[in-house]
C-alpha positions as CSV (number, residue, x, y, z in Angstrom):
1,X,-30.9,28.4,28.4
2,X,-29.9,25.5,26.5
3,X,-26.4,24.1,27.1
4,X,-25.6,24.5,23.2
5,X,-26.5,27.8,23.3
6,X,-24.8,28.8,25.9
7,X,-21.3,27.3,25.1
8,X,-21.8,29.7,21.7
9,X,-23.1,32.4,23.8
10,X,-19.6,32.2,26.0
11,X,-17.2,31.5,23.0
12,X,-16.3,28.6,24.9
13,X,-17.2,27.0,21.6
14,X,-17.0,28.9,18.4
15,X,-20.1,27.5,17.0
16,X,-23.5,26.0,18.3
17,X,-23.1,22.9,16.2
18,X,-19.7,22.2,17.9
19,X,-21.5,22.6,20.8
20,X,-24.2,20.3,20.0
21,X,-21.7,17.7,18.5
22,X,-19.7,17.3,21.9
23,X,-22.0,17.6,24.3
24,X,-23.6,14.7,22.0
25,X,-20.6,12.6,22.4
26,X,-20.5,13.2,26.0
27,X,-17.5,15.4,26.4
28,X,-19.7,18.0,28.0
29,X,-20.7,17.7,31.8
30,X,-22.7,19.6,33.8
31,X,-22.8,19.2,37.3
32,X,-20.6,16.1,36.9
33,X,-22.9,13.9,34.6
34,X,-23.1,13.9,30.9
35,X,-25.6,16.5,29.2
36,X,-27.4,16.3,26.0
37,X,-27.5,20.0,23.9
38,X,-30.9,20.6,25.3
39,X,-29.8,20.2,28.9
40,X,-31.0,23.7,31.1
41,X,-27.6,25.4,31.8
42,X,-28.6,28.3,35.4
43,X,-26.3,30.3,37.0
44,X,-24.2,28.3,39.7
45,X,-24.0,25.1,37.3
46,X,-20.3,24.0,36.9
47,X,-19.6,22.9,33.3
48,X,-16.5,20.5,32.2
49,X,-15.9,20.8,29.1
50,X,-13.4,18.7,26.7
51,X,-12.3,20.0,23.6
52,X,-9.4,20.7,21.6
53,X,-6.9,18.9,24.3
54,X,-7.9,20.6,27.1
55,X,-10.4,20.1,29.8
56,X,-11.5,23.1,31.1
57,X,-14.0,23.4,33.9
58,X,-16.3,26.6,34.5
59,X,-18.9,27.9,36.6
60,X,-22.3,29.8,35.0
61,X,-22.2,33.0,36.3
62,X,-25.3,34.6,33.9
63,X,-27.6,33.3,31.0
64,X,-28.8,36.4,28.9
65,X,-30.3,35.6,25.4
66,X,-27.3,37.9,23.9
67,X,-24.5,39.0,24.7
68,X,-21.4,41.3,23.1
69,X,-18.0,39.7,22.0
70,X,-16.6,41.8,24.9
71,X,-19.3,40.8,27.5
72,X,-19.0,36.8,26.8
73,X,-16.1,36.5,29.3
74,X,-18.4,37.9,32.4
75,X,-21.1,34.7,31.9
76,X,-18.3,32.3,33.4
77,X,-15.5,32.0,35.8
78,X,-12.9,29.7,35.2
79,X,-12.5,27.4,38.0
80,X,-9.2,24.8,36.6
81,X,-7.8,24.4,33.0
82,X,-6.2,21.3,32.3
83,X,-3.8,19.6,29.0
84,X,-4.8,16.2,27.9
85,X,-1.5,14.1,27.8
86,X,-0.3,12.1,25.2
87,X,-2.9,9.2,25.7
88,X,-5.7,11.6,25.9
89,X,-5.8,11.4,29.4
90,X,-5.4,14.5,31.8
């Protein structure tokens, strides 16, 4: 599934352009390099994500094409959660 999609899917981000725009200005990692929006996202991939302040880092745990409001916290496990200091730097 596309990494765009998947942040939506999640709620990680609250909407797929978001998720397109930062993963476009490389705050999105997967696996520890920068990904594009289109970039596959499988279970096992870890994801490090920095938005809003925060770095947060999380491992794929499933991939469905939909998912419930209730059901988007079982396609991830968060693995650290991290505030950006003052000078943007965490």
């Amino acid at each position: 599934m596309r990494l765009d999609k998947w942040l939506k899917l999640s709620r990680l981000v609250k909407r797929r352009t978001l998720a397109h725009d930062a993963a476009e200005a490389g705050r999105v990692r997967v696996g520890g390099k920068p990904a594009k929006p289109s970039t596959e996202v499988r279970i096992g991939d870890e994801l490090e994500i920095d938005l809003g302040g925060k770095i947060t880092r999380v491992k794929v745990l499933a991939a469905p094409e939909h998912v419930s409001a209730q059901g988007a916290k079982e396609l991830y496990e968060v693995l650290s959660q991290q505030d950006k200091g003052p000078t943007g730097e965490a």
